[in-house]
C-alpha positions in Angstrom: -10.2 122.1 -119.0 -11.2 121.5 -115.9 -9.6 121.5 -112.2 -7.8 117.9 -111.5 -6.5 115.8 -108.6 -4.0 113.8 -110.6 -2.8 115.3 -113.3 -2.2 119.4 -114.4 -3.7 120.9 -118.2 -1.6 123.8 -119.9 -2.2 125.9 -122.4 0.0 127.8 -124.7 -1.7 128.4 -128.1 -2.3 125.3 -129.6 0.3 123.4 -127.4 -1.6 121.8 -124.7 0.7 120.1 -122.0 -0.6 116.7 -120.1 1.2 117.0 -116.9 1.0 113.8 -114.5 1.1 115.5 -111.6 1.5 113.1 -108.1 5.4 113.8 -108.0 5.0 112.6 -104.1 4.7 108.7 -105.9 6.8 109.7 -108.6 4.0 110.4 -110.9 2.8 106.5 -110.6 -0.9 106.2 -111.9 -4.7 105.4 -110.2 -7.7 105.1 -111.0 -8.4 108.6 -110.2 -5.4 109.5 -112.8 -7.0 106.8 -115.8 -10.0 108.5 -115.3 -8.8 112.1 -115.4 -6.2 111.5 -118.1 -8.9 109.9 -120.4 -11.1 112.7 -120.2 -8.5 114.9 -120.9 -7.9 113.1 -123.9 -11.6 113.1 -124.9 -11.6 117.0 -124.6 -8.7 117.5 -126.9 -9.9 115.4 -129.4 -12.8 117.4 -130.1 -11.2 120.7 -129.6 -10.7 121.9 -132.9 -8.0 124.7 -131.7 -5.1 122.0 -130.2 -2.6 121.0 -132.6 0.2 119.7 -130.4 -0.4 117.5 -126.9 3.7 117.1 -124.4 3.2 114.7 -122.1 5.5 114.5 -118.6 5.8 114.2 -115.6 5.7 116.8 -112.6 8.9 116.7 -110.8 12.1 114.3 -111.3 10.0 111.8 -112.4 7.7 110.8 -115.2 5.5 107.6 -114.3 6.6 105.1 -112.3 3.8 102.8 -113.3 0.8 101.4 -111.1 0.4 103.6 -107.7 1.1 101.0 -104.8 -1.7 101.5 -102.7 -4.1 100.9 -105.8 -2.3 97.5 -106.0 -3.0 96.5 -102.8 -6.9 97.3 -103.7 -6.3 95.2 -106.5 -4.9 92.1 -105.3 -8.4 91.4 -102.9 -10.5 92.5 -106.9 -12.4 89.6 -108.4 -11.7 88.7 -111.8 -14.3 90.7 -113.3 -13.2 93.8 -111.3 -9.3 93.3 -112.8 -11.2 92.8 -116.3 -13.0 96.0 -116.1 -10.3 97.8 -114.1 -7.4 96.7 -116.5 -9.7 97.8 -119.3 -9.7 101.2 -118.3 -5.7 101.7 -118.6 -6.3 100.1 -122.1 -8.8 102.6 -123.0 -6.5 105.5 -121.5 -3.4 104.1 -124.0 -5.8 103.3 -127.1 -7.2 106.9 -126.8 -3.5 108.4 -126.3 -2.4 106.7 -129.6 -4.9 107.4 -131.5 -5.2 111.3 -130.8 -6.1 113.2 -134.1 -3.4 115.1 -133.3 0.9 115.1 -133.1 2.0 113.7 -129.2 5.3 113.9 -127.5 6.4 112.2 -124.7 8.9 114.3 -122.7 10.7 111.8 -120.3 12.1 113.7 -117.7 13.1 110.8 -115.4 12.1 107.3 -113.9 9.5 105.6 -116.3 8.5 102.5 -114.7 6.3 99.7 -115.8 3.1 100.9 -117.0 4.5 104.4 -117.1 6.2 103.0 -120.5 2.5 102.6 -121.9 2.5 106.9 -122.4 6.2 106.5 -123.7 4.9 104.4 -126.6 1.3 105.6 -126.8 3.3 108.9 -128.0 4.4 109.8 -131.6 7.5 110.4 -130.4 9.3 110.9 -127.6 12.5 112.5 -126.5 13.8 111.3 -123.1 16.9 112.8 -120.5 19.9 110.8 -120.5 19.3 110.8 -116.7 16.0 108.8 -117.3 15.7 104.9 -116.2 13.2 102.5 -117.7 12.2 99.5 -117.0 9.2 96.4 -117.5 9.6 94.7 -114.5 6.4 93.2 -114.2 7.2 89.8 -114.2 9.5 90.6 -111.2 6.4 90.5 -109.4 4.0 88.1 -111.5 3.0 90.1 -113.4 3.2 90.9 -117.2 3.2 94.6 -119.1 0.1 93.6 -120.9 -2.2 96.8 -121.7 1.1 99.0 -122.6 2.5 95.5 -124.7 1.2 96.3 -127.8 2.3 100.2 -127.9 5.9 99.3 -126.7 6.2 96.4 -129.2 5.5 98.8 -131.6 8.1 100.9 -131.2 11.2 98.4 -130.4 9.4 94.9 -132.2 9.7 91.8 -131.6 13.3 91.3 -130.7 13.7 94.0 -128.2 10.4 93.2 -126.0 11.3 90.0 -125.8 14.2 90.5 -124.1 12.5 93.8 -122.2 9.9 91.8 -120.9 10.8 88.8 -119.6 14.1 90.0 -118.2 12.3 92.7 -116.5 16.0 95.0 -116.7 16.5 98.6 -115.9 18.2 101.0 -118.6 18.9 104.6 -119.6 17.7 106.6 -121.8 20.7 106.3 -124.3 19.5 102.4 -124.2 15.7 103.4 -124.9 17.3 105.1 -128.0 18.9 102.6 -129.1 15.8 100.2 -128.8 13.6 103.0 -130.4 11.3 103.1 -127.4 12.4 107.0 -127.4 13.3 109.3 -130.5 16.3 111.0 -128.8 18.1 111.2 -125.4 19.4 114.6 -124.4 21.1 116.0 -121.4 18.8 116.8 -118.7 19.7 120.5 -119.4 18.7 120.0 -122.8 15.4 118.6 -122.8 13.1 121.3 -122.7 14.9 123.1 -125.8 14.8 119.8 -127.9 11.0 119.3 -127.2 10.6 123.1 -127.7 11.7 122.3 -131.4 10.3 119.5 -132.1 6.9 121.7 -130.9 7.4 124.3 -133.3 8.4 122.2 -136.3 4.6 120.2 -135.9 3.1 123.5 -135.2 4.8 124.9 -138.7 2.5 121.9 -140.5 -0.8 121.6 -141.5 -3.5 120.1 -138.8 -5.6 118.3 -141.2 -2.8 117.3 -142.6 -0.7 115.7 -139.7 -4.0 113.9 -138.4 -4.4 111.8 -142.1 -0.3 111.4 -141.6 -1.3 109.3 -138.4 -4.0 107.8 -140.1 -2.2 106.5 -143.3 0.6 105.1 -141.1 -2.2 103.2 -138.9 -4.3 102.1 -142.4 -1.0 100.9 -144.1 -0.3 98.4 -140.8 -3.5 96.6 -141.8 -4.1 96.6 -146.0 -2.5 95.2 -148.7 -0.3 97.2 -151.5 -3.3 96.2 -153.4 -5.8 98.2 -151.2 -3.1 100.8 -150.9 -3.4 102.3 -154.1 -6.9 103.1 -153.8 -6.6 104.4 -150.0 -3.7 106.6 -150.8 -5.2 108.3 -154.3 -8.4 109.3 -151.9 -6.1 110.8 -149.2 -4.0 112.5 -151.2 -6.8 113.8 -153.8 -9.0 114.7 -150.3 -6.4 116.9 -148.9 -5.5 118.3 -151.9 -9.2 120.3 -152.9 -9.4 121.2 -148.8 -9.0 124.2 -147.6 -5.6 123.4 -146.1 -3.6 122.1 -148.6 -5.2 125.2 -150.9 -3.8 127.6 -148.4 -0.2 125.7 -148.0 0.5 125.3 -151.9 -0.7 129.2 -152.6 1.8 130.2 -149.4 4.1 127.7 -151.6 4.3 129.6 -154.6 4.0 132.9 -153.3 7.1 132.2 -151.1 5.3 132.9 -148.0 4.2 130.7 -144.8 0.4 129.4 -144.8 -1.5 131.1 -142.2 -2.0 128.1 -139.7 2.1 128.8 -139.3 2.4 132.6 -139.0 
């Protein structure tokens, strides 16, 4: 996919792995790194061959947000240049939550600030014990705006109001708890639990996985009314595809389906 400043590409099948990779600023994001991770993203969406996308960071951490020296070129921007500039992390976030396809956030350490935005632009997300969070924006006057509605999302109401305007630090035990993170393992640990949580998405159907993240998005937005309509097409859709044909013949023949040998 390419050769990158910012960030690394792996392949392994159809795992690909979105490695931030500036571990000498703990991973923290620029412009250089919106721009690469979002074309990233574009590729994957179209290639028809990735089924699962791992995002972390190189290094002991994963993001520690905005990248310091692209701050200071930020404080002399014009409004206009903020607009545009903070549109771009927007973009980066909208495009990682909406991938067609099942995301993970590894969290192998210090997620700071924006770096929360690929936390809970991710499916799901399994975090080290050893990991520290924290939305301290307004400790410098600012707010967590462009990763606000993904994190919100994830915890509600309740929780980012106390995450955002106290700005506090906590462990990955505590992002459990919250529900910004799916599970907080051992630093030893991590790579085994995201291994399995890999191959039990990979063991599913594509087509099917992408309308499971699109029915949860549709049912955000429709009424029970609407539903029932919406949901009889999906389900009736999937079921005369090729997909679901394969999976319920592997079914009754007590096999696995093809996509999962």
């Amino acid at each position: 996919m390419g050769n990158w400043e910012t960030i690394k590409v792996e392949r392994e099948g159809g795992l690909v792995r979105l490695v931030l990779n500036r571990p000498e600023v703990r991973n923290a994001f620029n412009e250089v790194m919106i721009r690469e991770a979002t074309e990233v993203l574009n590729e994957i969406g179209k290639d028809e061959t990735a089924r699962v996308l791992v995002v972390t960071g190189e290094g002991k951490a994963f993001c520690a947000g905005a990248d310091l020296h692209w701050m200071k070129k930020m404080k002399e921007f014009s409004y206009g240049e903020n607009v545009q500039d903070s549109v771009d992390l927007a973009d980066l976030f909208y495009r990682l939550y909406t991938l067609p396809i099942p995301t993970i956030a590894r969290v192998n350490g210090a997620t700071i600030g924006g770096g929360n935005g690929f936390v809970g632009s991710c499916d799901m997300a399994i975090a080290s014990t050893e990991a520290t969070f924290g939305l301290s924006e307004v400790k410098i006057g600012l707010i967590p705006a462009c990763i606000g509605p993904y994190v919100l999302k994830k915890v509600g109401e309740s929780g980012v109001r106390a995450l955002f305007l106290t700005g506090e630090r906590f462990d990955g035990m505590r992002a459990k708890e919250l529900g910004l993170v799916n599970d907080a393992v051992p630093p030893g640990e991590l790579d085994e639990r995201v291994e399995a949580l890999t191959r039990t998405l990979l063991s599913s159907g594509k087509a099917a996985l992408k309308a499971c993240k699109e029915l949860i998005e549709e049912l955000g937005h429709i009424t029970l009314e609407e539903a029932k309509q919406y949901t009889a097409e999906s389900l009736a859709r999937l079921r005369v595809g090729d997909e679901a044909q394969e999976g319920m013949t592997a079914f009754f023949e007590k096999r696995k389906p093809k996509w999962a040998g």
